[in-house]
C-alpha positions as a LaTeX table, in Angstrom:
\begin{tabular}{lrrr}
\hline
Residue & $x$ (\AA) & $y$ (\AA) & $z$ (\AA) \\
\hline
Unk1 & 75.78 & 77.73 & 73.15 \\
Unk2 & 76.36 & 75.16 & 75.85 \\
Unk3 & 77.30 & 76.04 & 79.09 \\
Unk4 & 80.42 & 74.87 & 78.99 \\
Unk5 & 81.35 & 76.91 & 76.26 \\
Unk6 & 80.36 & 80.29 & 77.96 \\
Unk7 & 82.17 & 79.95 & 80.65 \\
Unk8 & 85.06 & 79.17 & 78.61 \\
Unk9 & 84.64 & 82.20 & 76.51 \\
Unk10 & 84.19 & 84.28 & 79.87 \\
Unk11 & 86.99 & 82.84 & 81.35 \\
Unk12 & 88.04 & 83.76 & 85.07 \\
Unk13 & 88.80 & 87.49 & 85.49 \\
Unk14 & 92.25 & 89.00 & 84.63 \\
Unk15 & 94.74 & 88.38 & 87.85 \\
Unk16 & 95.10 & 91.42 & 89.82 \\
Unk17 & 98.54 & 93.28 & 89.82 \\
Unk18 & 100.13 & 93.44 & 93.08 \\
Unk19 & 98.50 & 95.88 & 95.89 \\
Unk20 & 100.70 & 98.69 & 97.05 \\
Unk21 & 100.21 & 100.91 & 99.48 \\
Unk22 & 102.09 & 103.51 & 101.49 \\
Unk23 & 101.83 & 105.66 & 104.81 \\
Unk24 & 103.97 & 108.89 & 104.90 \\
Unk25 & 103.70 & 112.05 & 106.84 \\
Unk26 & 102.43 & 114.57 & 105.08 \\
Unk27 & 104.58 & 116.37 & 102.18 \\
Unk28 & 105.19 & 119.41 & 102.17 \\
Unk29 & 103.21 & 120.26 & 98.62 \\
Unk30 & 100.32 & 118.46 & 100.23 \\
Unk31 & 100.57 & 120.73 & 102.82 \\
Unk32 & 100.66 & 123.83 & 101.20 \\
Unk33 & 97.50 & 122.51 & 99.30 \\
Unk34 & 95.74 & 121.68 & 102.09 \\
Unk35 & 96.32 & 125.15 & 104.38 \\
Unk36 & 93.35 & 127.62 & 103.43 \\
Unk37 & 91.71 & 124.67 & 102.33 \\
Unk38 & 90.62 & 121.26 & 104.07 \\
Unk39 & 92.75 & 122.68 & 106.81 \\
Unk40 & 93.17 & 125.31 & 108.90 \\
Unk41 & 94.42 & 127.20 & 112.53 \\
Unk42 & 91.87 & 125.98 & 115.00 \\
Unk43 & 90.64 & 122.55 & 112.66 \\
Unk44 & 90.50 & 120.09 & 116.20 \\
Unk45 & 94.00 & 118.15 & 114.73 \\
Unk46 & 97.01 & 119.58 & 113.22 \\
Unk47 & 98.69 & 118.89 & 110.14 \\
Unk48 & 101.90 & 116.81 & 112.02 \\
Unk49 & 98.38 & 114.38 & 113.48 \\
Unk50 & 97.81 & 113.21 & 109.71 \\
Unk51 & 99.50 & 111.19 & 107.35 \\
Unk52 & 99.11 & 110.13 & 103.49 \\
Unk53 & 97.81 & 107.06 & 102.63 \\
Unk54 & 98.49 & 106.45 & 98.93 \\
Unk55 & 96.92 & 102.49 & 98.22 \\
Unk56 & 96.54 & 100.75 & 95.09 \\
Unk57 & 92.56 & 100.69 & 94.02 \\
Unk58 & 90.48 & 99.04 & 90.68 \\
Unk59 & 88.73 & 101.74 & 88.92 \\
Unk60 & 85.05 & 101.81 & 86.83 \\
Unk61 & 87.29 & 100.56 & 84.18 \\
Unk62 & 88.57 & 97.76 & 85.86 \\
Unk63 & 92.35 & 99.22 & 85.49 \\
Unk64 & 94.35 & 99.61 & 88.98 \\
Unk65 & 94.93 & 103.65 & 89.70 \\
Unk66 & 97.19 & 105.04 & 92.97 \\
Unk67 & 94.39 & 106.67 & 95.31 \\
Unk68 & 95.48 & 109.16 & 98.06 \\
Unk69 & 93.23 & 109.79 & 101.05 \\
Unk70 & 94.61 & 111.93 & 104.24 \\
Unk71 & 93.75 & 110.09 & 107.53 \\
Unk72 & 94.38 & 110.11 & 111.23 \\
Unk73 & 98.09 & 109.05 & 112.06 \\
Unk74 & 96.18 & 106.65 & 114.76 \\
Unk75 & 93.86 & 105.14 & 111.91 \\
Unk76 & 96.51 & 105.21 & 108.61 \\
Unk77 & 97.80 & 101.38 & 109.03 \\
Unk78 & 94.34 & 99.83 & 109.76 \\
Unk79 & 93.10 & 101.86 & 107.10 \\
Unk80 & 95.41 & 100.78 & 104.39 \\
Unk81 & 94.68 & 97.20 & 105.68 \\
Unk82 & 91.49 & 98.00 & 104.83 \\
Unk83 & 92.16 & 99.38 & 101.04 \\
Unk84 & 94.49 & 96.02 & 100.38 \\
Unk85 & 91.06 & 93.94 & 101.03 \\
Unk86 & 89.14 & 96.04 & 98.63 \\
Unk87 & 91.67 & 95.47 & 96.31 \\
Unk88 & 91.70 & 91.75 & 96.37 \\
Unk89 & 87.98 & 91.72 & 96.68 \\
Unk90 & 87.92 & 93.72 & 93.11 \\
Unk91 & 85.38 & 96.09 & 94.48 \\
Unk92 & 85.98 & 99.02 & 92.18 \\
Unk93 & 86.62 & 102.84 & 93.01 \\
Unk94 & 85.78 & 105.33 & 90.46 \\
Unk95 & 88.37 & 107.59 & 91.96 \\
Unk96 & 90.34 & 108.62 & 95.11 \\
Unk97 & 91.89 & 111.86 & 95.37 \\
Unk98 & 92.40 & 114.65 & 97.78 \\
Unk99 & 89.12 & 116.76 & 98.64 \\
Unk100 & 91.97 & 120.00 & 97.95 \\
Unk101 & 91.65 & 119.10 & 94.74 \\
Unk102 & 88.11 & 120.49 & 94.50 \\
Unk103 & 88.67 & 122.95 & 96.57 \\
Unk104 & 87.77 & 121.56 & 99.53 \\
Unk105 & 83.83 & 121.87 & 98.86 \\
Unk106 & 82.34 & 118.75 & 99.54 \\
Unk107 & 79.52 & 118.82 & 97.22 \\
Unk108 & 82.33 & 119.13 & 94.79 \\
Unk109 & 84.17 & 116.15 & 95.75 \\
Unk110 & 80.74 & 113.79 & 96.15 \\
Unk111 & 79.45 & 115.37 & 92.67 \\
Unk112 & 82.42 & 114.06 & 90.81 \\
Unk113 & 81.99 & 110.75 & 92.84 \\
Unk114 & 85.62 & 111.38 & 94.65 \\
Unk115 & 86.29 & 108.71 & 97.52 \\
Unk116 & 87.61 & 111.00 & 100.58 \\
Unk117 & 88.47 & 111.40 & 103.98 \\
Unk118 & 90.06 & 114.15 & 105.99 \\
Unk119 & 88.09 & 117.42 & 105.49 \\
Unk120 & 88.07 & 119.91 & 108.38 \\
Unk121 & 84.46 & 121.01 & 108.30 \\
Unk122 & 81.27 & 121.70 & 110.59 \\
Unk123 & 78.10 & 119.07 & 110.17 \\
Unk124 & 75.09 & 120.67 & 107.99 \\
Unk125 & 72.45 & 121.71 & 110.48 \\
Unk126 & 75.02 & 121.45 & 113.83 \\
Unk127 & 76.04 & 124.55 & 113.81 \\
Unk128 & 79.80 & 124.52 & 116.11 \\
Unk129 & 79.49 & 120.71 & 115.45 \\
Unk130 & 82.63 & 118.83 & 113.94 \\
Unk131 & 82.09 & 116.46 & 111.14 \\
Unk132 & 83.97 & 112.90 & 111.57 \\
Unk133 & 86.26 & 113.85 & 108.83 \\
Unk134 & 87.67 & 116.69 & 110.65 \\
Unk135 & 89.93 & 114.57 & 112.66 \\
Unk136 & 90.84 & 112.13 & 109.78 \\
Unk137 & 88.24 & 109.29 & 110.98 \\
Unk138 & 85.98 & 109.01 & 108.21 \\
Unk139 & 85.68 & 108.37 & 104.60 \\
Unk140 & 83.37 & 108.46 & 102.20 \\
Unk141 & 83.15 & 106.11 & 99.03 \\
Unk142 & 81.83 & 106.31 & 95.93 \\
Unk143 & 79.37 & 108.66 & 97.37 \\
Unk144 & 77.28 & 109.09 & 93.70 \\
Unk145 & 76.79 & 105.01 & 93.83 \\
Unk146 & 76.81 & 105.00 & 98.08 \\
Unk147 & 74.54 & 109.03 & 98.67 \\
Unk148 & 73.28 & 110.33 & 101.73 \\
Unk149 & 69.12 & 109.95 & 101.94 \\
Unk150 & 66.98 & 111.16 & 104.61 \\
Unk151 & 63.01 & 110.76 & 102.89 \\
Unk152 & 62.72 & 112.52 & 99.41 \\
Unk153 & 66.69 & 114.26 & 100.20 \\
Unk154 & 69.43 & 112.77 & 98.33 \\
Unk155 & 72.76 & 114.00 & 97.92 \\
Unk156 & 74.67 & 114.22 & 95.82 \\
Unk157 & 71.56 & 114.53 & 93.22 \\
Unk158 & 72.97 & 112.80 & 90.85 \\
Unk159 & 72.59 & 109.82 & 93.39 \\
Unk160 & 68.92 & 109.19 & 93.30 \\
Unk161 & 69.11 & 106.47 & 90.82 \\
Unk162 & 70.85 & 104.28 & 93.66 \\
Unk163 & 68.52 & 105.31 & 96.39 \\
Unk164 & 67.40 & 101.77 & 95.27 \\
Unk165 & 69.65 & 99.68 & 97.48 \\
Unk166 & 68.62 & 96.47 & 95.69 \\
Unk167 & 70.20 & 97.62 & 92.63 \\
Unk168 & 73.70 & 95.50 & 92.34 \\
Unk169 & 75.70 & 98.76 & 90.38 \\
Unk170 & 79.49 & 98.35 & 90.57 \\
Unk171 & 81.10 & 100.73 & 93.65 \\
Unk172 & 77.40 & 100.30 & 95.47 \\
Unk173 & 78.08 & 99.20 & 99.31 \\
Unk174 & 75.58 & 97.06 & 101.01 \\
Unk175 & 75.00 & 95.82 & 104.22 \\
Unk176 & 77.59 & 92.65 & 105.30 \\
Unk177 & 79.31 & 92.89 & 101.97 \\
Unk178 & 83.38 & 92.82 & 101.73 \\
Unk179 & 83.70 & 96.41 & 102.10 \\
Unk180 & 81.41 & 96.87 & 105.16 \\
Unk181 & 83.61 & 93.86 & 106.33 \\
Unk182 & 86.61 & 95.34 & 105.67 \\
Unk183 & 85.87 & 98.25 & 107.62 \\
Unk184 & 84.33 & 96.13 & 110.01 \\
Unk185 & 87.20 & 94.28 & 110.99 \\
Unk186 & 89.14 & 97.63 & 111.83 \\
Unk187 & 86.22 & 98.94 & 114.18 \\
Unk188 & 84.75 & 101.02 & 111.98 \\
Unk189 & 81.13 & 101.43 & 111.27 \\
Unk190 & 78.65 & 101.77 & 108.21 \\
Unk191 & 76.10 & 104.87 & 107.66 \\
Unk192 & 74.28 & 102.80 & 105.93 \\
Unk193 & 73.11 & 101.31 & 109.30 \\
Unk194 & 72.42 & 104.41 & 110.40 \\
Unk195 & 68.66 & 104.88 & 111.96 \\
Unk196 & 67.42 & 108.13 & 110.58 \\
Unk197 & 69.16 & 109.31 & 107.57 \\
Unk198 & 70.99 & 106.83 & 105.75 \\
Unk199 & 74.80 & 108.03 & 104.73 \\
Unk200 & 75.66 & 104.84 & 102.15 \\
Unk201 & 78.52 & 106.49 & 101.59 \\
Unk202 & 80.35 & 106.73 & 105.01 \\
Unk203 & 82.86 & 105.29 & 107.11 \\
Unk204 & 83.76 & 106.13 & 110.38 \\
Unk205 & 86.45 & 104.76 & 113.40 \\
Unk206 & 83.64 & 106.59 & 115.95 \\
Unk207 & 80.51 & 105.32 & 114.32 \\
Unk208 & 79.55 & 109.07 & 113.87 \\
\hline
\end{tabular}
C-alpha cells in the first residue's frame, strides 16, 4: 500500500465538539459531599474560597466527558483556560471527578487514575505540613500514566510501567509538552521538574 493511500484511509482525526466549561460557587450537594470529607473546620480555606470548575475533557476512548475539579476561587478562570487548551490539544483524560467520590483517600483517587485537585490534607512525612491541594492550588493528572517516584518508590503501584518517561502512552505528561505549557502559561509549575522525587503527576500555582 502506497503512502498515499494510508493516509487516506487514516484520514485526519474526527473534529472536536465544542469545549465547554463552567465556574460556579460551590452547590450545595457538593458541599454536603465534601464536609467530613476533602473538607473540614480548620482545612487553611473555607468552602465560600472554592468554586467548581466543570470543563469539557477527551477521554482514553477518545469520546468528550464533563470533568469537575474544585479549585481556588483566585485560580478557577486561569485554570479552565488551561482545560480548554488540553482540549484542543486532544491530550486525553481518563477521568476527572471529585476526590469525595472516593472518599476522599487519595490513594483511592490516584489508584483509579482520577485527575484531581482540592483535597484538604497533610503532606506524607511533614507531619502539621499542608499539601498544595489543601488550598485548591494543585492538581494532579492522570496520576497512574503521570506517578510519583522517588528511587525504587512509585505510587500509585500500578504506575511503575510509566516510570519509563520515554514511553509515549496516551495521558503521559512530559517535559515542554502542551500540557506542561498550558499550565505554564498560567504560572504554574510541573513536578516532574522537581529535583528529588519526581511527582509526574502534579500541578501547582506555588510550585510546591
Amino acid at each position: 500500500m502506497g503512502l498515499g493511500v494510508l493516509a487516506a484511509c487514516v484520514g485526519p482525526p474526527n473534529p472536536l465538539p465544542p469545549f465547554a466549561g463552567t465556574v460556579a460557587e460551590l452547590p450545595a450537594d457538593v458541599r454536603q459531599q465534601m464536609t467530613g470529607r476533602s473538607w473540614r473546620p480548620g482545612c487553611p480555606v473555607g468552602l465560600d474560597e472554592l468554586r467548581l470548575v466543570s470543563v469539557t475533557h477527551l477521554g482514553f476512548d477518545g469520546q468528550p466527558h464533563v470533568g469537575r475539579l474544585v479549585i481556588h476561587r483566585d485560580q478557577a478562570a486561569a485554570v479552565l483556560a488551561t482545560f480548554r487548551a488540553l482540549f484542543e490539544a486532544r491530550f486525553a483524560i481518563e477521568r476527572m471527578q471529585l476526590v469525595d467520590d472516593f472518599g476522599a483517600d487519595d490513594a483511592a483517587s490516584m489508584a483509579a487514575n482520577n485527575t484531581s485537585a482540592f483535597n484538604c490534607r497533610g503532606i506524607d512525612g511533614r507531619p502539621g505540613a499542608w499539601s498544595e491541594h489543601s488550598y485548591g492550588w494543585a492538581i494532579d493528572i492522570n496520576p497512574v500514566q503521570n506517578p510519583w517516584v522517588r528511587g525504587s518508590q512509585v505510587d500509585p503501584p500500578s504506575g511503575a510501567p510509566y516510570v519509563d518517561r520515554a514511553l509515549q502512552a496516551p495521558g503521559m505528561v512530559h517535559a515542554d509538552d502542551a500540557v506542561v505549557r498550558a499550565f505554564g502559561s498560567i504560572g504554574w509549575a510541573w513536578g516532574g521538574y522537581f529535583r528529588n522525587a519526581k511527582d509526574y503527576q502534579h500541578f501547582s500555582a506555588t510550585g510546591r
